[in-house]
C-alpha positions as CSV (number, residue, x, y, z in Angstrom):
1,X,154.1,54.8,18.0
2,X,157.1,57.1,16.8
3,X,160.2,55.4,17.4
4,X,164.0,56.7,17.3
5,X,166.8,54.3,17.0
6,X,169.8,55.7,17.8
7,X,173.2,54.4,16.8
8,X,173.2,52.8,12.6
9,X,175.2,49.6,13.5
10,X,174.4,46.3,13.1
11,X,172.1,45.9,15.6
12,X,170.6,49.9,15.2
13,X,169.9,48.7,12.0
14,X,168.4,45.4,13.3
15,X,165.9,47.3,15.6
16,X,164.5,49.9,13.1
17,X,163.8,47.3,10.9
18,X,162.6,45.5,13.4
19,X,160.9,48.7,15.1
20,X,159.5,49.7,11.3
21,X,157.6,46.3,10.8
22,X,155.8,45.9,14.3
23,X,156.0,49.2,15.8
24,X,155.2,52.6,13.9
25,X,157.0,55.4,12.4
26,X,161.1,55.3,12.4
27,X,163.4,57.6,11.8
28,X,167.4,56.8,12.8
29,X,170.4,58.8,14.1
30,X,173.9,58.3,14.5
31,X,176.8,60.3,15.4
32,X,177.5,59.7,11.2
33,X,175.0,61.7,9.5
34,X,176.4,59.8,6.4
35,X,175.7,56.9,7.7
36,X,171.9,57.4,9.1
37,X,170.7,58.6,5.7
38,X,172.0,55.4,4.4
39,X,170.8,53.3,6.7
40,X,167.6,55.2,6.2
41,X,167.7,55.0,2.5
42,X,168.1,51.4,2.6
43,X,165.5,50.7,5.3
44,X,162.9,53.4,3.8
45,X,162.8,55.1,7.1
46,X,163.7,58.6,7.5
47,X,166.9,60.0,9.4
48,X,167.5,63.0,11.6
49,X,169.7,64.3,13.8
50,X,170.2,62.5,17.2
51,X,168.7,65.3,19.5
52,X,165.9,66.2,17.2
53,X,164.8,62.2,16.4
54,X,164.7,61.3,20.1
55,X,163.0,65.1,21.0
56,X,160.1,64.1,18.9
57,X,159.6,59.8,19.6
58,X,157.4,57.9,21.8
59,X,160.3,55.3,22.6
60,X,164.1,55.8,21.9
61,X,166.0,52.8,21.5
62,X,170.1,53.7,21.9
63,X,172.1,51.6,20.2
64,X,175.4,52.7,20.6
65,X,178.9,50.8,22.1
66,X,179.0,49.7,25.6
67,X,181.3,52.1,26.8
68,X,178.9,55.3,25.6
69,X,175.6,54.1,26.4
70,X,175.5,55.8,29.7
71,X,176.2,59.1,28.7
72,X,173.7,58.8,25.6
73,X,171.1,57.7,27.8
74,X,171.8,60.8,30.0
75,X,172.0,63.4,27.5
76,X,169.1,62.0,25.5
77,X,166.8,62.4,28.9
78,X,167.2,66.0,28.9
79,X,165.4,66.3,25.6
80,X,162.8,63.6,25.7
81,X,159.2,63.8,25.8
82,X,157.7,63.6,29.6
83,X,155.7,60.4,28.1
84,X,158.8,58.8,26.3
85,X,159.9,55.5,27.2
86,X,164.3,55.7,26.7
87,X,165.6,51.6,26.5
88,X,169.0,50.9,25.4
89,X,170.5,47.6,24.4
90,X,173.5,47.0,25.3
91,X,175.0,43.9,26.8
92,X,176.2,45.3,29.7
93,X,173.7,46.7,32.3
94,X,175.5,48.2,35.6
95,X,176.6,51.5,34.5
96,X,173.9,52.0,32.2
97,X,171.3,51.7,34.6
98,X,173.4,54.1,37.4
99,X,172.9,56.3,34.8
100,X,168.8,56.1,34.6
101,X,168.8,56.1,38.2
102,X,170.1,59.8,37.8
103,X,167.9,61.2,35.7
104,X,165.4,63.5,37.3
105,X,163.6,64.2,34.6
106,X,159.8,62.1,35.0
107,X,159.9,59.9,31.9
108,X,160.2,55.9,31.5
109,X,163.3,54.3,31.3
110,X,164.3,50.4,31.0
111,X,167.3,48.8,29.8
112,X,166.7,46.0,27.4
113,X,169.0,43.4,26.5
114,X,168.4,41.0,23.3
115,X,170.0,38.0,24.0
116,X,170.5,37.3,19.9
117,X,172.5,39.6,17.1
118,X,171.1,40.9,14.1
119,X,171.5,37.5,12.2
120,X,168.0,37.4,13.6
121,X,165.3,36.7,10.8
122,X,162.8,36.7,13.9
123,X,162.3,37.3,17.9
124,X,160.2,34.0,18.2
125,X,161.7,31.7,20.9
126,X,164.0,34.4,21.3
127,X,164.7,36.0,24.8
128,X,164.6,39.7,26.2
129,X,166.2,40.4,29.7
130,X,164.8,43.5,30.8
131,X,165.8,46.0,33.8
132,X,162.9,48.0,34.3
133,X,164.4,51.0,36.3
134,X,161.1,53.6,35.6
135,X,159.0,51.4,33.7
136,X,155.0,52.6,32.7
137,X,152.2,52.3,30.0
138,X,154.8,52.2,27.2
139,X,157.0,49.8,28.2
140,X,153.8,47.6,28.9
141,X,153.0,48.0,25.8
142,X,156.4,47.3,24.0
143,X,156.2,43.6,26.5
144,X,153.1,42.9,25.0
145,X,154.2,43.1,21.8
146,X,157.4,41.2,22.3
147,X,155.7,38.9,24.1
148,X,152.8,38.4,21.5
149,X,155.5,38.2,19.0
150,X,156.6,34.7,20.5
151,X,159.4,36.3,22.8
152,X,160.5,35.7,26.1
153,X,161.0,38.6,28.5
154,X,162.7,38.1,31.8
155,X,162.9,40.8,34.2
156,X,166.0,41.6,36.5
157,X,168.3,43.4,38.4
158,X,171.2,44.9,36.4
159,X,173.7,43.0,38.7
160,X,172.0,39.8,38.7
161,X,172.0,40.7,34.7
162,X,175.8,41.0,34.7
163,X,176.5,38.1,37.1
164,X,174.5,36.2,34.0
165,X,175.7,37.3,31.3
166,X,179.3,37.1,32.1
167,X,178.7,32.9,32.0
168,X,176.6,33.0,29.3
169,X,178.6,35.8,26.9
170,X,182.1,36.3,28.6
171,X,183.0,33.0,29.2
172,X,181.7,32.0,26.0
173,X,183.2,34.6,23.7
174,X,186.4,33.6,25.4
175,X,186.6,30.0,25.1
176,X,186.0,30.8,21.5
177,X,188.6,33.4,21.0
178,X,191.0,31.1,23.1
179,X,190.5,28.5,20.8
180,X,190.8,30.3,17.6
181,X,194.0,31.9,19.0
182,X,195.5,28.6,19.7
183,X,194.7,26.9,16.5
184,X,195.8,29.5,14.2
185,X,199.6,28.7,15.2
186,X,198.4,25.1,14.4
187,X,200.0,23.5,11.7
188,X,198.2,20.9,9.4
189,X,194.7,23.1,10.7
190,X,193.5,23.0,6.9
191,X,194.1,19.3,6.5
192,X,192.5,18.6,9.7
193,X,189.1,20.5,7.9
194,X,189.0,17.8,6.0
195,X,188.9,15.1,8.4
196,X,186.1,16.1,10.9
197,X,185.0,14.9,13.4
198,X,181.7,15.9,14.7
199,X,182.7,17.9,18.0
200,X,185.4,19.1,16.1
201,X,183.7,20.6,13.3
202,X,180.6,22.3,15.5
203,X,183.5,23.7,18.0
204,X,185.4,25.4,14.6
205,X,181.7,26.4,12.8
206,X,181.0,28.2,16.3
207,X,184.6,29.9,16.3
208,X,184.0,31.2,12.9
209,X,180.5,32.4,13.5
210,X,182.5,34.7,16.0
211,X,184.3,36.1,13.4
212,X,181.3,37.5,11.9
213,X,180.8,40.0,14.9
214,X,182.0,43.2,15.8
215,X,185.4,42.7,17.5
216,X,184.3,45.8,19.6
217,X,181.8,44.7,21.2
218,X,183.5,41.4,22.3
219,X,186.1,43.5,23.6
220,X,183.9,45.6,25.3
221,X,181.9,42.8,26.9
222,X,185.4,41.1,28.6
223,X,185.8,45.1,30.1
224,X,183.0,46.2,31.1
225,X,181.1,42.9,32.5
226,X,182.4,43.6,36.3
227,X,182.1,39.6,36.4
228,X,184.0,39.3,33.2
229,X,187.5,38.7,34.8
230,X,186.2,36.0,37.9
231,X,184.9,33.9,34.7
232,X,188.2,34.1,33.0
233,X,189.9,33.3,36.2
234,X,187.6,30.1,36.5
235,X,188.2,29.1,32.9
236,X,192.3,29.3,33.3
237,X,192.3,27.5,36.4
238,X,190.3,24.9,35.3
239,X,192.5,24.6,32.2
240,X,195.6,24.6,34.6
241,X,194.5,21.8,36.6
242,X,193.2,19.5,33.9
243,X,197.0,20.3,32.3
244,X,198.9,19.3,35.5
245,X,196.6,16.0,35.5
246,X,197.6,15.0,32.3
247,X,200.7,16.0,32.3
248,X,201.6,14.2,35.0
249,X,200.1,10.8,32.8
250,X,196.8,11.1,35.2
251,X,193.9,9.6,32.6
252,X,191.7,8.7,35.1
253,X,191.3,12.6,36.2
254,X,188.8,12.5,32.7
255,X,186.5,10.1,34.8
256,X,186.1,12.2,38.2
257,X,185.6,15.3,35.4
258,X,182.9,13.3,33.9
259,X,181.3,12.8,36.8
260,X,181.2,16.6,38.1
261,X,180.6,17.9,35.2
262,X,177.3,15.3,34.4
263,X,175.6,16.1,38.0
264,X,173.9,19.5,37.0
265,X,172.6,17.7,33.9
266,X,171.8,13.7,34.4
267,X,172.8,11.7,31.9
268,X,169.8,11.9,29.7
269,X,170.0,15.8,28.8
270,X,173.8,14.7,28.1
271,X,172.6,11.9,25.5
272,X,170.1,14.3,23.8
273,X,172.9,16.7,23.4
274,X,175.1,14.1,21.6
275,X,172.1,12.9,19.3
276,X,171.5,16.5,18.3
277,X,175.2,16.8,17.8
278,X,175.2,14.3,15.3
279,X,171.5,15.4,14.0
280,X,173.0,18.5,13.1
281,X,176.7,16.9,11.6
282,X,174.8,14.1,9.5
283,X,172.6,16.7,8.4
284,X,175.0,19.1,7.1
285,X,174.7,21.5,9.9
286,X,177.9,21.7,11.0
């Protein structure tokens, strides 16, 4: 299988590598010719302009911010081979995926979503949600390897996608950011390193790890997600409330939290959690 990665960031990288090991021939393309003969160099791939590489592949994985993957997709289209299969991976799927709906011209298109980064060492246990807008023989193929790879593919509709995602990146991403904004005006934060407590030290190791990202694409996520803003909304109003509870010298408003907040899970899943917490803190994991 030829395959064309376009876009040389960290996750463009991340797939050709990925792509070179368990799929065929790669060659990359970015907007940067600079940068895809690097990226090539490094990966011992070869590199060619963006038209020409996806022209010539069997599947064209398009790599590129969340705010241009639409138009990439749709200009890419017009040069692909009839029997190509065009995926992109970007985190957001409603706007990409009005865009495959456009295309006229008769080849495959999905839009793939890797719900890890490219600190990824491999895709077992790992999961893939997948919109299959014009899927055929080569997407089944690229499933079966994923899947024989150890992954998990999930197949969905783009809005059901972004409803998703905006809990499980959105609100995530900005609790974290939330915190790390508020503790930085925090004086004593260094001292208080020292003096860990568990929760407290897996919260800060998951802030940092945030830090290690592309600011972009966080910010992209919070704009584009159309469900983005409805999970901010809940996260500030439940902030709000559990502020005018305590302010007002309401303790007890923990308990009826507690009790919410445990129904979805039972109190057994909440005990494993805390054993792993302290698994992974005694164990120098956090």
């Amino acid at each position: 299988m030829k395959v064309a990665v376009i876009g040389t960031g960290a996750m463009g990288r991340w797939l050709a590598g990925f792509a070179k090991q368990n799929l065929g021939e790669v060659v990359v393309a970015d907007i940067s010719a600079t940068k895809a003969e690097k990226i090539a160099s490094e990966l011992c791939v070869s590199s060619k302009p963006i038209m020409e590489a996806a022209a010539e592949a069997d599947l064209v994985l398009v790599a590129v911010p969340i705010s241009k993957t639409p138009e990439v997709v749709k200009s890419l289209a017009k040069v692909a081979r009839k029997d190509a299969l065009i995926a992109d991976v970007a985190s957001v799927k409603s706007d990409v995926v009005e865009a495959m709906q456009e295309v006229k011209v008769k080849l495959e298109l999905v839009s793939i979503h890797p719900l890890f980064g490219p600190g990824a060492t491999s895709i077992k246990g790992k999961d893939f949600v997948v919109v299959p807008v014009r899927p055929g023989k080569r997407y089944a193929e690229l499933k079966r390897i994923l899947v024989g790879l150890g992954a998990r593919v999930s197949e969905m509709e783009a809005e059901e996608h972004d409803r998703l995602m905006a809990i499980i990146q959105c609100m995530t991403h900005f609790v974290l950011l939330a915190y790390l904004n508020a503790i930085k005006s925090m004086r004593g934060l260094k001292q208080a390193e020292k003096l860990r407590t568990p929760m407290f030290a897996t919260l800060m190791n998951l802030a940092k790890a945030v830090l290690a990202g592309n600011p972009e694409l966080y910010g992209e996520l919070q704009v584009y997600n159309r469900y983005a803003r409805m999970v901010r909304s809940s996260m500030l109003e439940a902030c709000r409330s559990l502020d005018i509870a305590f302010s007002a010298g309401d303790a007890k408003s923990a308990r009826a939290m507690f009790k919410e907040a445990l129904a979805p899970f039972g109190a057994g899943e909440a005990k494993r959690a805390y054993e792993g917490l302290y698994k992974q803190f005694e164990g120098g994991g956090a």
